[in-house]
C-alpha angles and dihedrals in degrees: 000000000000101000084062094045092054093063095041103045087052096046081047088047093046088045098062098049092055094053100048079035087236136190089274089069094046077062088042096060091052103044086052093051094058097048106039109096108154105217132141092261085057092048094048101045096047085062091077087086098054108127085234093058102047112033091052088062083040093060091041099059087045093057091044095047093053097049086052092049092036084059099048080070082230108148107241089048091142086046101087092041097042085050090054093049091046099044080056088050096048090055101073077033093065102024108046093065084043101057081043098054100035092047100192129185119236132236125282088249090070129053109273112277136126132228104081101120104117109032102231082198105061081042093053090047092045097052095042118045083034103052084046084054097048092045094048097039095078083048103067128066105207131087100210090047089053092050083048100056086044091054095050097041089058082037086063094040103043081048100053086044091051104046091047087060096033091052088044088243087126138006116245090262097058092056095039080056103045075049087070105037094053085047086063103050093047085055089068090051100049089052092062093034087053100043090042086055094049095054091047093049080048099057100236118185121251127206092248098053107033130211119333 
């Protein structure tokens, strides 16, 4: 229960400080100010959170991870991926009241609107490339592989991340929150992905098979 609570306390935290436009957010500019610098490799990297990069490598690994689970013959086999399509769903679900009812400003590097707290794309990058990694990571045998497919996975979040405050699409804060958030919904998935491990290493009887 306390690796959930240390997320949400901080978004809460976070929160907080962007509605009553707090001290934190007097930190949060200039950091901001130092760091944003529009070039392509921002850009580019900031793409990692479109909706059209990484929820395509996000369908992919559910439909390869069902297939997998479907395979092992484990009842609950639809229940990690199911948990991996919901926790993507939930994102537009959670963010988009929130932009409304923060109602930040943006940075000086992007035309004058509100509605950026929290960032949807490092969100969208979290979920994504994290629920493909919880749901891939039973499935391989090898330790290095695993350390691998963790390593990429926070390669493509830190560089989304990067590359949206690099580029002055979000302050710091909206991606640190978006951090959390997304932190939050993964912990739903690893809690099926575990238990549903579990039960396979265990041997546990399908329907189709019978018992053993």
């Amino acid at each position: 229960m306390l690796l959930p609570a240390l997320p949400l306390v901080l978004f809460l935290l976070i929160t907080w400080q962007v509605v009553v436009d707090g001290p934190l957010l007097d930190v949060d500019e200039r950091l901001s100010n130092a760091l944003v610098r529009p070039d392509r490799a921002s850009e580019l990297l900031s793409d990692l959170g479109n909706v059209d990069v990484a929820v395509p490598v996000l369908v992919v690994v559910l439909a390869a991870a069902a297939w997998r689970l479907r395979a092992t013959g484990v009842d609950g086999w639809w229940l990690p991926p199911a948990a991996g399509a919901a926790a993507m769903v939930m994102v537009p679900v959670l963010v988009a009241p929130l932009k409304a009812w923060t109602d930040r400003p943006g940075t000086p590097a992007v035309p004058p609107a509100t509605g950026y707290y929290p960032s949807g794309h490092t969100a969208t990058a979290v979920v994504a490339y994290g629920a493909a990694a919880l749901l891939l990571l039973p499935l391989l045998r090898s330790p290095a592989v695993r350390r691998g497919l963790l390593a990429l996975c926070a390669a493509l979040i830190l560089g989304a991340s990067y590359g949206l405050v690099r580029r002055g699409y979000h302050w710091p804060l909206d991606v640190v929150a978006s951090w959390c958030l997304g932190a939050l919904l993964l912990a739903g998935v690893w809690l099926l992905v575990s238990r549903s491990s579990r039960r396979t290493s265990a041997g546990t009887p399908s329907r189709r098979t019978g018992p053993s």
